[in-house]
Structure formats: C-alpha cells, structure tokens
C-alpha positions as CSV (number, residue, x, y, z in Angstrom):
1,X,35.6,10.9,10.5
2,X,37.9,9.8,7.9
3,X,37.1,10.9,4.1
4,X,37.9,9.2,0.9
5,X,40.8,12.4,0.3
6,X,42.3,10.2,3.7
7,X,42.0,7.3,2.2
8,X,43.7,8.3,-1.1
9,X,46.7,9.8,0.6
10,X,47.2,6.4,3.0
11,X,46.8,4.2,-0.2
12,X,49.7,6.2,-2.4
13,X,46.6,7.2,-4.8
14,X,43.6,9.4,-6.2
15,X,41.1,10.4,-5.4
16,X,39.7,9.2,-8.4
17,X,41.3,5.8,-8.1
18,X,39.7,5.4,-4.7
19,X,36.1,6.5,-6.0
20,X,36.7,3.8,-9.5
21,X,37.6,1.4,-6.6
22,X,34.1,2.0,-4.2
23,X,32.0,2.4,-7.2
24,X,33.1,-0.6,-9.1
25,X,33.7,1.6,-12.5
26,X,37.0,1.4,-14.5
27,X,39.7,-0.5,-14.3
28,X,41.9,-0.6,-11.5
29,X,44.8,-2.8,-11.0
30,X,44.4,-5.5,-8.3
31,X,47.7,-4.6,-6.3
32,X,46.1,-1.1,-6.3
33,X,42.6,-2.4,-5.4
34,X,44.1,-3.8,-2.6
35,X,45.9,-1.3,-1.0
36,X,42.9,0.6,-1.5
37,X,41.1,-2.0,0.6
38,X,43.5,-2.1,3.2
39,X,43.5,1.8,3.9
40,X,39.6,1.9,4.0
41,X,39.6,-1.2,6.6
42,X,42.4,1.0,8.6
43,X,40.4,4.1,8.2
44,X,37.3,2.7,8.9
45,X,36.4,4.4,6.1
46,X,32.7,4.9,5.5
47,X,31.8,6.0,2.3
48,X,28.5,8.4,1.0
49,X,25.6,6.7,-0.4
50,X,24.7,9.9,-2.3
51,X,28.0,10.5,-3.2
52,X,28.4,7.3,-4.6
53,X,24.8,7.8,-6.3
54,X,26.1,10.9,-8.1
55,X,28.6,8.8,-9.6
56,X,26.3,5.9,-10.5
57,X,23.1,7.8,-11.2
58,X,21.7,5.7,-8.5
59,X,21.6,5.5,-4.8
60,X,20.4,2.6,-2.4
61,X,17.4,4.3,-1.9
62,X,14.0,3.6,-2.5
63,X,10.7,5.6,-2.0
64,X,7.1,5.0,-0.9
65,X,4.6,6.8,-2.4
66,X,1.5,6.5,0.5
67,X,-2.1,8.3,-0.1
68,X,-2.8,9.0,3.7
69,X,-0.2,7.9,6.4
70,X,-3.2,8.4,8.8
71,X,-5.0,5.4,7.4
72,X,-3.3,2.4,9.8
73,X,-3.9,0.4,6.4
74,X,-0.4,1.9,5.4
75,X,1.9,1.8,8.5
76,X,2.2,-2.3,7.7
77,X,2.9,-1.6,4.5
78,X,5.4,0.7,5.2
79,X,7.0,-1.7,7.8
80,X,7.1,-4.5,5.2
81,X,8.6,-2.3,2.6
82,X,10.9,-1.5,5.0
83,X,12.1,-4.4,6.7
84,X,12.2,-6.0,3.0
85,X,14.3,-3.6,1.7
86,X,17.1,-3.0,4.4
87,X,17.5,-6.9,4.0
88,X,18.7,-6.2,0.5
89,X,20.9,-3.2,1.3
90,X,18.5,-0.6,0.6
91,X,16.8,1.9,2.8
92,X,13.3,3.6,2.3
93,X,12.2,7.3,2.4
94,X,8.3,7.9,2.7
95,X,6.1,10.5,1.1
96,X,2.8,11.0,2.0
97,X,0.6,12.1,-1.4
98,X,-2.8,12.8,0.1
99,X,-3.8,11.4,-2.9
100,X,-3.9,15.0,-4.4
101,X,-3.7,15.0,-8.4
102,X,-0.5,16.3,-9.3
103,X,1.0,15.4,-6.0
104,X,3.2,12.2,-7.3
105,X,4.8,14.2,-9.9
106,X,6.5,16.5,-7.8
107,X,7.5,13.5,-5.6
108,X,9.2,11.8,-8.6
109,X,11.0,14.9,-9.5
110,X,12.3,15.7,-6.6
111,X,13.0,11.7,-6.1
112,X,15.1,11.7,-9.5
113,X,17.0,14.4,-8.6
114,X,18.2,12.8,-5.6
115,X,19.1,9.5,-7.8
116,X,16.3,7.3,-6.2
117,X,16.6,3.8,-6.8
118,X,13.4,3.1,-7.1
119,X,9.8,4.0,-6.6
120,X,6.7,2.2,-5.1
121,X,3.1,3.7,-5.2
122,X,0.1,3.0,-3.4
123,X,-1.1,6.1,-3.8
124,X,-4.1,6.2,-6.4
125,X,-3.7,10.0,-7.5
126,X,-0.8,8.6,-10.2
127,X,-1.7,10.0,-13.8
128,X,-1.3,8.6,-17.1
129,X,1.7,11.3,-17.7
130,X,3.7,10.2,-14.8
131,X,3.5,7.2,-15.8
132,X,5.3,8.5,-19.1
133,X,7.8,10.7,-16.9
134,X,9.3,7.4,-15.2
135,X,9.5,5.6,-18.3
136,X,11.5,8.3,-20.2
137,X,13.6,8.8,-17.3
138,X,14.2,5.3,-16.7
139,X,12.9,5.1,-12.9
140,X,11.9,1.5,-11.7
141,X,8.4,1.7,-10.2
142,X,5.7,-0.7,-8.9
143,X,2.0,0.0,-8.0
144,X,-0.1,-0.9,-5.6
145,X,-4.2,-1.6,-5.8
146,X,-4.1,-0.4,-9.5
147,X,-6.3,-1.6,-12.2
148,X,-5.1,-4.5,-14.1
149,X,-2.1,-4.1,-17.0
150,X,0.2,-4.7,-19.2
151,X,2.1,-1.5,-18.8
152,X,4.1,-1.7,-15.7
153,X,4.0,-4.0,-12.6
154,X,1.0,-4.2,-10.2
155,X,0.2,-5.7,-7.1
156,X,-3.0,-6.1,-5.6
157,X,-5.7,-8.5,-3.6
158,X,-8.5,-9.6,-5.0
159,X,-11.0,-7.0,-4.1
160,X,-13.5,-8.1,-6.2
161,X,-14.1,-11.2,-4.9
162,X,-13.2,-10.3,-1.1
163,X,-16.8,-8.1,-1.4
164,X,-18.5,-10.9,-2.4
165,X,-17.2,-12.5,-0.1
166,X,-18.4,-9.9,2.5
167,X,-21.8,-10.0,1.6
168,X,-22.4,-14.1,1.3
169,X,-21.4,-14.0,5.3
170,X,-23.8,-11.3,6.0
171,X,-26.3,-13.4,4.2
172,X,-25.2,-16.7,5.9
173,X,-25.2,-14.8,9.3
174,X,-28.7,-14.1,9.0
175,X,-29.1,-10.8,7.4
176,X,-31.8,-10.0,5.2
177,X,-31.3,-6.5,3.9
178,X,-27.5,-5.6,3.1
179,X,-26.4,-2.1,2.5
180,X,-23.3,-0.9,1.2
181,X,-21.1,2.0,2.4
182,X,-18.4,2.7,-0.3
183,X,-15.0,4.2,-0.9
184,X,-14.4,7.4,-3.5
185,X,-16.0,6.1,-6.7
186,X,-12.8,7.6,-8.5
187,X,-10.4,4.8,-6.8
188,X,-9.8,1.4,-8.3
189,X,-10.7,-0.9,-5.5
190,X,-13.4,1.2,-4.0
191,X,-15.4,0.8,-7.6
192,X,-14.4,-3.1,-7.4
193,X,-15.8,-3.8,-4.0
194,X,-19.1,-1.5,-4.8
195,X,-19.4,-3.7,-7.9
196,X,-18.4,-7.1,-6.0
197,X,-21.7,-5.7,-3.6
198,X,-23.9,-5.1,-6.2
199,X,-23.3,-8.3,-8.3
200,X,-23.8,-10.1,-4.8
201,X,-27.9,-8.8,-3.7
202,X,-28.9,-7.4,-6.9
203,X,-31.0,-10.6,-7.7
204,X,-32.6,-9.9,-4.3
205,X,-36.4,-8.1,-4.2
206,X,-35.3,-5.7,-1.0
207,X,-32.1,-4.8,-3.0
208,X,-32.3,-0.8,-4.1
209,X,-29.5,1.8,-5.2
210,X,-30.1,4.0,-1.9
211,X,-28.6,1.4,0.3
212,X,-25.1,2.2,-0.7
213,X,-23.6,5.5,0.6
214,X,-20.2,6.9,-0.1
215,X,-17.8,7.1,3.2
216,X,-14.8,8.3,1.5
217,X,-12.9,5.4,2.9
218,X,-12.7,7.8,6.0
219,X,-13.9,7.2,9.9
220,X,-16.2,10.1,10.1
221,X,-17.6,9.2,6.7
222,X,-18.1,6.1,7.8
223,X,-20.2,7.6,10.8
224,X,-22.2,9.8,8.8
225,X,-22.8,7.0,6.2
226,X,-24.7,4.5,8.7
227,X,-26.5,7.3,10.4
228,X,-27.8,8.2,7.0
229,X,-28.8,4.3,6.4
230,X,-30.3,4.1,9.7
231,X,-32.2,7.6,9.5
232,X,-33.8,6.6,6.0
233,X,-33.7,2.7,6.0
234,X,-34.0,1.6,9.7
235,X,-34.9,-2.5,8.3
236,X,-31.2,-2.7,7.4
237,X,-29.8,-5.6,9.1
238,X,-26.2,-5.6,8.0
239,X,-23.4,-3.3,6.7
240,X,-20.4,-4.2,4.5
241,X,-18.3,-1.3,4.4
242,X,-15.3,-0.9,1.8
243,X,-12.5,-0.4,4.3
244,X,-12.1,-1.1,8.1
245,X,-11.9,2.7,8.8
246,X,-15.6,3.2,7.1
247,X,-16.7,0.0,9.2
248,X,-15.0,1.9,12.9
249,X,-16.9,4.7,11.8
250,X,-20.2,2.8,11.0
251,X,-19.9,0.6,14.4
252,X,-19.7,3.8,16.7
253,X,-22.6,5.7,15.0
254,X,-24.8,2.6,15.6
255,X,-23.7,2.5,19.4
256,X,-24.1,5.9,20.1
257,X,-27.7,5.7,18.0
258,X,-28.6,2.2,20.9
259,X,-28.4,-0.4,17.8
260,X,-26.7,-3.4,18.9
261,X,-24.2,-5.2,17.3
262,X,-24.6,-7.4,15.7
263,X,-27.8,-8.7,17.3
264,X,-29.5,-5.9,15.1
265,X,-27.4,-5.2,12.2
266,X,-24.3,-6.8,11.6
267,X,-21.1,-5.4,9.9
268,X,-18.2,-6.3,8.1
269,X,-15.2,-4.3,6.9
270,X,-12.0,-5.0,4.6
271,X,-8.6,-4.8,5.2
272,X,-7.7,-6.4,8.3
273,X,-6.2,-3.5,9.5
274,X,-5.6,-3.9,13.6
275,X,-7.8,-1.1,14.4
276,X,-10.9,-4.3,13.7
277,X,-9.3,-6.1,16.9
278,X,-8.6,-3.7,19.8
279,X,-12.6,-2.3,19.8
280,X,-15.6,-3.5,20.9
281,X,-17.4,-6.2,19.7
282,X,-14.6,-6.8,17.5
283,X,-15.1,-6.3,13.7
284,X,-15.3,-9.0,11.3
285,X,-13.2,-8.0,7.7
286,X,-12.0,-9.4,5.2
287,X,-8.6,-9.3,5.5
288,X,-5.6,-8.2,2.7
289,X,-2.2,-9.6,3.2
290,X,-1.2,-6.4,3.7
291,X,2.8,-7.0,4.5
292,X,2.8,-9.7,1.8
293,X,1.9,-7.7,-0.7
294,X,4.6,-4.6,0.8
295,X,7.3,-7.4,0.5
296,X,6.3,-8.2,-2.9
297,X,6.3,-5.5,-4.0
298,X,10.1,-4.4,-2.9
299,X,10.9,-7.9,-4.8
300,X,9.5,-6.9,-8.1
301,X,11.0,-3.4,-8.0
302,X,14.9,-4.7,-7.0
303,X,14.4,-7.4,-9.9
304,X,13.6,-4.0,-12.3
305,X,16.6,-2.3,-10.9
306,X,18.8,-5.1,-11.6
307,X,17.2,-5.4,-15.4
308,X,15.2,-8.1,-15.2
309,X,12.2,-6.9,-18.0
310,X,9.4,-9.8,-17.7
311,X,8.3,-8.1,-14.6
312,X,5.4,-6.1,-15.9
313,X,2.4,-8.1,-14.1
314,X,-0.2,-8.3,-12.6
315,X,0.3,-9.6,-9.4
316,X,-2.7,-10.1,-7.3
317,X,-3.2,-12.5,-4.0
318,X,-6.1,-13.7,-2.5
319,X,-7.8,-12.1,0.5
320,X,-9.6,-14.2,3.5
321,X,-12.3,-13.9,6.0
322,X,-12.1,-13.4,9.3
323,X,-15.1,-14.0,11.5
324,X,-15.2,-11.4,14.6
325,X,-17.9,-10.7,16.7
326,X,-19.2,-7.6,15.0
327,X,-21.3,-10.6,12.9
328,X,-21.9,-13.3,15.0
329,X,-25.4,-13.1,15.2
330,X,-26.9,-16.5,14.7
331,X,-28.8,-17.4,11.4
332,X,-32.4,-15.9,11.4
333,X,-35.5,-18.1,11.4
C-alpha cells in the first residue's frame, strides 16, 4: 500500500507539499499540484482520514450519541443517520450512553480527541455543562427529543399532541376508562405524553391519578405496569402506553392474565417502531418519523460544520396514527 512518503518521492517533492496538496492548506503552485495529482492517481494513493484530521482539526466523522441500542426505536435512527451521512462523505461511529448521567461527557472527550466532526445526541442524560463543553470547544452538535430552545439545534415530533392523539382513539374506539403507563418522569417526552394524557380525560368523572403507572419506557416495565392496572383497576378498558416497548410489554401481560385484546381493553403505543407489526393482534401506535427526523438531523449538523449559524431551532415534525388491530374493537353502546 503506497504512502504519501511514495507519493512525495514520485512527484519530485515533500512530504509537506503533498500533505498542503490533500488538505487544501497553503499555497501550492498548480504545475506542482499537478504532478502531485498524477503520482497519487499512479499510486493509487489512498490517503488517512485521521491523518488528514490531525492536520485540519477535523475528520469526516461523525458520532451518535444513543440512550439504549436495545430499544429497536434507535436501530432506524442509526440507519438514517447513517445512510444520510455516507451520502455526504462522512461516516458514523455509534456510542451507546445508557442514558447514565455523566456518560456523554466522556463520549465527547474522547470524541474531540479523535477530531470528530460532529456530534448527534438522542440520548437524554446530556447536562447543562456539556452543553458548555461543546460550545467552548467548538464541536457541532444536534439533539434529539429535547425540550424546546434557543440554545442549540433540536429535533423532535410532536409528542404532545401524538398523546392526545392516543387517547381520542381509545375514546372513539369505545373505551370508557383510559389509563396511562408512562415513561421515566425525568425525560422530556415521557413528561410530554403523560401530560398530553392527562389534559385528554381529566374532564372525565372515572378519571383518577392511580391509572397512570411508570414503565420506564422498558418491555418488562411495561408488563408489570398493566398487571398492576389490572390487579387494582380491573374496569380499565384501554391502555395508552408512552412507547411501543411499554405497549409489547402491556399486550403480553394481558394475554398471559386471559384479557383479550382489544375486545376487553384496547391499547395503543407510540413510536412506530416495527416490533408493533410482527406480533399478535398487531399494535396500534402512533407513529414518529423516526428516519426523517435521523436524516434531518445529519442535515442540520453538516450545515453547522460548514458555518452556517441560523441553525439553532427547533425542529419538530408531526407524528400520525396508525390504526392496528390491538384497538379495533367497535364503538361501545
């Protein structure tokens, strides 16, 4: 494999010359340039993206920062980031956070000693002092499912909305007591949905605080969730759950308990994660355009890496629901 000391030595010049030449920095005559040119196409000369970050401070590179690569919310996410990204020249590393506080600021050290392009989060453990730490060190970033601001670039769906969204179908599918199982209280678009919920059946007379139960936006919390709400509340007729994993979880507890669904409680999730379509009955959600929003988000970030400054945003697109058999029950007389 040739290097760029065989490339210097076929050209008639430096090393240095040749690395001014590949990284575009200095001047460099054209007739020099040239033969430079010819002796990398001859050598079929390949040259070191971290090498040539050194140089520039930068590599093609950019990073994912996920919560919980288990979640199949964040495997399309990945793929769009991906896909999105090698389109522009770049490639993708992945780090997987388990949202642990103080997690995201090793990442980024680590990922700025290595010259990262860029970083994306969608992990929710990022801290007010990271925030600072990328900003005095220049990084380009975007976040994912964040709370709305004027500090840096976000992008997210419509959470808030998508819940109340959840629970008028419910309602129109005939359910008359709704209950709630909810995602950790500390993240962003768990508190949104809960609140999206309670805005929705508050103004109803069956509506109390003990039919919402956290889930931790986890399959076996989901379980334990709707064997709780069965156990203490057995007139529940309907379930939105905060994420399709809670709503997996909360469908197999009610089948291995012999409640039917959705002839005796119906339930929706949110996501739209694939997971809703290969079980059975199939689960109704409401659905995030997850890869749009991974795609999006590589945009925004290449436009800061290039220097474009009116990117801090708020970005947020709407989410849709789609009817499965987990709710097709038949309006109630």
């Amino acid at each position: 494999m040739a290097t760029i000391r065989d490339v210097a030595k076929l050209a008639g010049v430096s090393v240095s010359t040749v690395s001014r030449v590949l990284n575009k920095n200095g001047y460099v005559h054209t007739e020099t340039e040239n033969k430079v040119a010819d002796a990398i196409q001859r050598l079929d000369y390949e040259p070191n993206a971290v090498a040539r970050g050194l140089a520039n401070q930068k590599t093609m590179t950019l990073a994912l920062i996920l919560p919980d690569i288990t979640n199949p919310y964040f495997p399309l996410l990945s793929k769009a980031v991906e896909n999105v990204a090698r389109a522009y020249g770049y490639s993708v590393i992945l780090c997987n956070a388990d949202d642990h506080l103080g997690e995201p600021k090793s990442y980024i050290e680590l990922l700025r000693q290595a010259y990262i392009g860029g970083i994306i989060f969608a992990t929710h453990a990022l801290e007010p002092q990271d925030i600072d730490y990328l900003n005095k060190h220049q990084i380009p970033f975007v976040v994912l499912d964040r709370a709305p601001t004027r500090q840096y670039s976000v992008v997210r769906s419509r959470n808030y909305e998508g819940a109340k969204l959840a629970v008028r179908h419910l309602l129109d599918s005939g359910c008359r007591q709704i209950a709630h199982i909810y995602g950790p209280p500390e993240i962003f678009t768990a508190s949104e949905r809960r609140q999206g919920y309670m805005d929705s059946v508050q103004a109803y007379d069956w509506y109390r605080p003990e039919l919402m139960v956290p889930g931790d936006f986890q399959l076996e919390g989901g379980m334990e969730a709707a064997k709780q709400l069965m156990e203490r509340h057995p007139d529940i007729d309907g379930i939105f759950a905060g994420n399709d994993l809670m709503a997996v979880g909360a469908l197999k507890a009610l089948l291995r308990m012999g409640i039917k669904v959705p002839e005796q409680v119906a339930i929706c999730g949110f996501d739209g994660i694939f997971l809703t379509e290969v079980i059975e009955p199939e689960l109704t959600t409401i659905a995030q355009p997850i890869y749009e929003m991974g795609a999006l988000a590589v945009k925004i970030l290449l436009g800061k890496i290039a220097g474009s400054d009116d990117l801090d945003q708020v970005h947020e697109l709407e989410v849709s629901l789609v009817v499965r058999q987990s709710t097709k029950r038949g309006k109630l007389e």
